[in-house]
N, CA, C and O atoms as a GROMACS GRO file, in nm:
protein
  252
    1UNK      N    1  -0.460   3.475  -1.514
    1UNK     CA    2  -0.603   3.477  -1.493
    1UNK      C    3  -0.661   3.336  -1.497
    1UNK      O    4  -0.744   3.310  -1.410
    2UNK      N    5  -0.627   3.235  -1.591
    2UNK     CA    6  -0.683   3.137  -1.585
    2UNK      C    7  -0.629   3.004  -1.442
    2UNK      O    8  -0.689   2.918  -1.376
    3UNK      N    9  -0.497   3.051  -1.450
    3UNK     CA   10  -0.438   2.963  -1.333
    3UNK      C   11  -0.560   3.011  -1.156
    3UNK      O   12  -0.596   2.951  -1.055
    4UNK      N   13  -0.576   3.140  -1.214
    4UNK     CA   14  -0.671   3.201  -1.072
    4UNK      C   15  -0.846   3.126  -1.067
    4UNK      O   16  -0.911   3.100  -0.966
    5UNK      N   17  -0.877   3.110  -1.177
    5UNK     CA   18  -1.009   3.010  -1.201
    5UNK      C   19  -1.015   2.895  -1.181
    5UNK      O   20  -1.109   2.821  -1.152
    6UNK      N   21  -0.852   2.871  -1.207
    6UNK     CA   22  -0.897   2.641  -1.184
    6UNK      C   23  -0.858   2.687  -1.055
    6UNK      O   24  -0.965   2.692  -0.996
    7UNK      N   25  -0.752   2.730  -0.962
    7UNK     CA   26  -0.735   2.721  -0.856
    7UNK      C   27  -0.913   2.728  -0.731
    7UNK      O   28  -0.949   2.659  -0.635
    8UNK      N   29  -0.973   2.839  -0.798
    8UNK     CA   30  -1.078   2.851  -0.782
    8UNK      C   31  -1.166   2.726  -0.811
    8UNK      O   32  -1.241   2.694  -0.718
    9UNK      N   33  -1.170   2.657  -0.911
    9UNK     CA   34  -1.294   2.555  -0.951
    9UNK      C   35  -1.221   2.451  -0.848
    9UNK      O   36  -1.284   2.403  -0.754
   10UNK      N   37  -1.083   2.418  -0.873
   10UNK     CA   38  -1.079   2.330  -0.799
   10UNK      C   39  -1.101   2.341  -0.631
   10UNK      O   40  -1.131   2.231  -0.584
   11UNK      N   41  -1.097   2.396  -0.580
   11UNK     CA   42  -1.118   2.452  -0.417
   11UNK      C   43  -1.277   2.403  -0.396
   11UNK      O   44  -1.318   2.327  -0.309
   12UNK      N   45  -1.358   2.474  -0.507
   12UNK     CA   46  -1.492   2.448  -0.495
   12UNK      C   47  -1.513   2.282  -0.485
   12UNK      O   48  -1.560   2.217  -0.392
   13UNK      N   49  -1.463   2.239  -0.606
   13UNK     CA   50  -1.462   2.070  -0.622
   13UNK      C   51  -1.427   2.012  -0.468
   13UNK      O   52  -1.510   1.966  -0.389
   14UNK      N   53  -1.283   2.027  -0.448
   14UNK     CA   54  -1.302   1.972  -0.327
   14UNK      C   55  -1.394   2.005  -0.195
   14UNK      O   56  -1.446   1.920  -0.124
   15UNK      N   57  -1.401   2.110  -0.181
   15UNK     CA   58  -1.494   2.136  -0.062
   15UNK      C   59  -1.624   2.089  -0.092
   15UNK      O   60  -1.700   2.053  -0.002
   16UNK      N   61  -1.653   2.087  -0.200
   16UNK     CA   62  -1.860   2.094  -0.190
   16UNK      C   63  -1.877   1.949  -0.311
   16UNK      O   64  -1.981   1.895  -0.350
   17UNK      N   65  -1.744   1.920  -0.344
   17UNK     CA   66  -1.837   1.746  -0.425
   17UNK      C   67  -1.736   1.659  -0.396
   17UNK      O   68  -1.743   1.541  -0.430
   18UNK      N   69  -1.665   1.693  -0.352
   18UNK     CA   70  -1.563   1.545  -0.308
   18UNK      C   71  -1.662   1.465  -0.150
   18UNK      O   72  -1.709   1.514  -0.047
   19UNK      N   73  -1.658   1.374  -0.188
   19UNK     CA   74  -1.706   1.327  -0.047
   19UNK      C   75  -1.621   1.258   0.024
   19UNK      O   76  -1.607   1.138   0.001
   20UNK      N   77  -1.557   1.316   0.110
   20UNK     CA   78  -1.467   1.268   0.232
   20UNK      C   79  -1.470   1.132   0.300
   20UNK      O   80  -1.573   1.077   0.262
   21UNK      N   81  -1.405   1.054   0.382
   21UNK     CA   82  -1.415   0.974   0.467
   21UNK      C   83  -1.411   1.016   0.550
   21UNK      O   84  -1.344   1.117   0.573
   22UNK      N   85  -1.500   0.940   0.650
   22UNK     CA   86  -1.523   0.990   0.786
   22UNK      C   87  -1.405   0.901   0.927
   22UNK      O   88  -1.365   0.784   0.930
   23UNK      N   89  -1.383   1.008   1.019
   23UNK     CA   90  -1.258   0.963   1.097
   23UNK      C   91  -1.251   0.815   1.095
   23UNK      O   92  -1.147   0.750   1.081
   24UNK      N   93  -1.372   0.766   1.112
   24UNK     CA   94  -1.390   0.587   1.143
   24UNK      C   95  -1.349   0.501   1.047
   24UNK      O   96  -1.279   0.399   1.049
   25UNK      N   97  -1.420   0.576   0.941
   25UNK     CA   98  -1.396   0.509   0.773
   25UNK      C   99  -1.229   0.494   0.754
   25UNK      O  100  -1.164   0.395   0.719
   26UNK      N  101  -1.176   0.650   0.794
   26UNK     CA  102  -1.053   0.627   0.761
   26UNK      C  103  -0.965   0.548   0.848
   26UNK      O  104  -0.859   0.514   0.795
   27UNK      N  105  -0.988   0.507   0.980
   27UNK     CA  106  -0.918   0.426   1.057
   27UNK      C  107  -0.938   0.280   1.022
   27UNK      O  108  -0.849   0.194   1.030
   28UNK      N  109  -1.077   0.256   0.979
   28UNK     CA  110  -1.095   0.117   0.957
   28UNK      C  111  -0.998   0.070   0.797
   28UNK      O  112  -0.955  -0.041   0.767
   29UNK      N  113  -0.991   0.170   0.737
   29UNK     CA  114  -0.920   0.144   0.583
   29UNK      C  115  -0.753   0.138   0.600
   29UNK      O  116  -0.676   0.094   0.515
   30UNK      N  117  -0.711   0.198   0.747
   30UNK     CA  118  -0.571   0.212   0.779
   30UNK      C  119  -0.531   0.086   0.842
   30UNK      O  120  -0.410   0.069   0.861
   31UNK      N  121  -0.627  -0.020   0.882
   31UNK     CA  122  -0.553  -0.087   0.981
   31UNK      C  123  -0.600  -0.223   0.842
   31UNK      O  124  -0.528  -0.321   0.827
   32UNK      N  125  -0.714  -0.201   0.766
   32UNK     CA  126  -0.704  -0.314   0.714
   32UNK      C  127  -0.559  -0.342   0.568
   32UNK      O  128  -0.509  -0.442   0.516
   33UNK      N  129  -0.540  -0.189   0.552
   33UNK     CA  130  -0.408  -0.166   0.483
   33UNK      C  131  -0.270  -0.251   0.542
   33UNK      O  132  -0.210  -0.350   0.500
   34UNK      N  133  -0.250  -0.159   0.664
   34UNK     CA  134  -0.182  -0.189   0.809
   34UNK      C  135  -0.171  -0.361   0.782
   34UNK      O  136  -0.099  -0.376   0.683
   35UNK      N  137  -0.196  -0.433   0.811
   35UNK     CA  138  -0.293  -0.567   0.786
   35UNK      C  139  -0.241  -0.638   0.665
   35UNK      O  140  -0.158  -0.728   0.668
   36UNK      N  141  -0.300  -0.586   0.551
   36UNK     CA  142  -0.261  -0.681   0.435
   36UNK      C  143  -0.117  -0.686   0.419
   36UNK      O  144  -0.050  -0.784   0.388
   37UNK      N  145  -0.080  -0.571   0.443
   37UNK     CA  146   0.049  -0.523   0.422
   37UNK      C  147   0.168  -0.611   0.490
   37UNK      O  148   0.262  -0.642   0.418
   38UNK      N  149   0.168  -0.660   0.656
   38UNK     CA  150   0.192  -0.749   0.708
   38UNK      C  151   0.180  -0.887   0.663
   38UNK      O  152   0.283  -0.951   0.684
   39UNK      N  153   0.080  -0.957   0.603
   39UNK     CA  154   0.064  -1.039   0.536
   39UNK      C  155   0.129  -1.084   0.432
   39UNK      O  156   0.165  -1.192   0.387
   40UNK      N  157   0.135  -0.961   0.403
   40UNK     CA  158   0.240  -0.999   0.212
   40UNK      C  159   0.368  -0.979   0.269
   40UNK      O  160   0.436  -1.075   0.233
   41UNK      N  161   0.440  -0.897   0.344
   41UNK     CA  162   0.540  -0.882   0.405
   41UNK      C  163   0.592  -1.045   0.427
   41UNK      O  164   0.681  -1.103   0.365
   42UNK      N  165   0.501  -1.100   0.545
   42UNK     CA  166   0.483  -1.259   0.572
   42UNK      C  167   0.564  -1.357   0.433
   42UNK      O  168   0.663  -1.422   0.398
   43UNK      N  169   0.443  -1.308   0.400
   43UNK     CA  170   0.492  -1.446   0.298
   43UNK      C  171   0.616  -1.421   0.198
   43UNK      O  172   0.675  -1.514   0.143
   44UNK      N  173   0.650  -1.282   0.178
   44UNK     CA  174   0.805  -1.240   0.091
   44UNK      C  175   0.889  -1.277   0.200
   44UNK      O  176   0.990  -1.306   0.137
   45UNK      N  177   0.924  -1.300   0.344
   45UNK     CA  178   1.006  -1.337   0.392
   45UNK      C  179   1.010  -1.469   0.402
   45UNK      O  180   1.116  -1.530   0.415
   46UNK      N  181   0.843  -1.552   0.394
   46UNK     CA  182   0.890  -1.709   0.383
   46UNK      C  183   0.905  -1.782   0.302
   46UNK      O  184   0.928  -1.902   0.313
   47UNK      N  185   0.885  -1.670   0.132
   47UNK     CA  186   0.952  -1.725   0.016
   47UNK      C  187   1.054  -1.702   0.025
   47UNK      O  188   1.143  -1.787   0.016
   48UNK      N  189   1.072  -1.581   0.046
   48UNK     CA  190   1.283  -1.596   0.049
   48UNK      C  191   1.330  -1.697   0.110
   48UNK      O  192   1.414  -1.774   0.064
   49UNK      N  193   1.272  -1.703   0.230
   49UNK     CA  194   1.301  -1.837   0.305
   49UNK      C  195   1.384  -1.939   0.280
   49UNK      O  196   1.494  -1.988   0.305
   50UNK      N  197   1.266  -1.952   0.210
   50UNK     CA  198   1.204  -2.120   0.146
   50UNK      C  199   1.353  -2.110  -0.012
   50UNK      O  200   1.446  -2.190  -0.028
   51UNK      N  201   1.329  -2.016  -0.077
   51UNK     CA  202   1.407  -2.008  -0.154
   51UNK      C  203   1.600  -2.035  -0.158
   51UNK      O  204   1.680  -2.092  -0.232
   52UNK      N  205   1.608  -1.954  -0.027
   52UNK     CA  206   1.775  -1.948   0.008
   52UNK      C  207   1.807  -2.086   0.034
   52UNK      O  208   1.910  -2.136  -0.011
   53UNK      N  209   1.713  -2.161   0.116
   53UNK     CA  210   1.760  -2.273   0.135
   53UNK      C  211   1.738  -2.348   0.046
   53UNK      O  212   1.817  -2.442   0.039
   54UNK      N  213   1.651  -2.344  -0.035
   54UNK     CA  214   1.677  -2.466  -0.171
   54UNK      C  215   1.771  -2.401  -0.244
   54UNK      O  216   1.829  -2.497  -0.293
   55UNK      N  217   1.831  -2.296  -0.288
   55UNK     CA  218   1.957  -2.286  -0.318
   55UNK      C  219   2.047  -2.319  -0.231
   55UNK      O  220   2.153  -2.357  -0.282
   56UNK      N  221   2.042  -2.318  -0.120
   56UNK     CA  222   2.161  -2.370  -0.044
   56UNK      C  223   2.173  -2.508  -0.088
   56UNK      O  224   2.275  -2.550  -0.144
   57UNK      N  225   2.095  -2.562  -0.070
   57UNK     CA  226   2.095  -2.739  -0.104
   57UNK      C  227   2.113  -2.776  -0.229
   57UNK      O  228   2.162  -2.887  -0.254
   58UNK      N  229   2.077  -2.689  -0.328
   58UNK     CA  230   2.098  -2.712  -0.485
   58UNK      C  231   2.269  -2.673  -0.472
   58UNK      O  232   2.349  -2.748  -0.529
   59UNK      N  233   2.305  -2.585  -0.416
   59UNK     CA  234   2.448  -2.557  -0.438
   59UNK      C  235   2.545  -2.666  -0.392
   59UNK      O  236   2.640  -2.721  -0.448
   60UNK      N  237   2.469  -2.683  -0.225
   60UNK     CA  238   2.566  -2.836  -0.159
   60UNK      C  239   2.556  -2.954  -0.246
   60UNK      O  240   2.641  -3.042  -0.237
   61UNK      N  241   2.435  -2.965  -0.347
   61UNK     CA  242   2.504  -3.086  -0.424
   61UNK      C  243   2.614  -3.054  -0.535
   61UNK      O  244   2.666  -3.154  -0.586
   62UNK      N  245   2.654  -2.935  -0.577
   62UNK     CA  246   2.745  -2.948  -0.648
   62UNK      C  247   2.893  -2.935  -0.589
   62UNK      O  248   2.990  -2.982  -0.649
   63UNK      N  249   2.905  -2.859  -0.449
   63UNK     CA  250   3.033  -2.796  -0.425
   63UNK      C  251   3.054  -2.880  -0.272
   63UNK      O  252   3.155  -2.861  -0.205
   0.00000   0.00000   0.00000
C-alpha cells in the first residue's frame, strides 16, 4: 500500500512541479556539454603529450 502512494506522489511531482526543459533549452545545454567536453579532452591529450616526451628526454639522459 505504501509503495502504491509514493509511486503515486511521485508521478504527481513529476508531472505538475518539476519544471522541464524546453526542446531548445535542452539542445543548447547538449552542445555546450558536447563542447566543454572536447576541450578538456584537448588538453588531456596535450598533457599527455607534453608529458611522454619529457619522459622520453628525462629517460634519454640516463640510458
Amino acid at each position: 500500500m505504501k509503495l502504491k502512494i509514493y509511486i503515486e506522489e511521485v508521478y504527481k511531482e513529476l508531472v505538475h512541479k518539476v519544471s522541464w526543459p524546453s526542446w531548445s533549452e535542452l539542445q543548447n545545454s547538449a552542445i555546450v556539454v558536447m563542447i566543454a567536453s572536447a576541450i578538456i579532452a584537448i588538453a588531456i591529450f596535450a598533457m599527455d603529450l607534453g608529458f611522454r616526451n619529457m619522459m622520453d628526454f628525462i629517460y634519454g639522459l640516463f640510458y
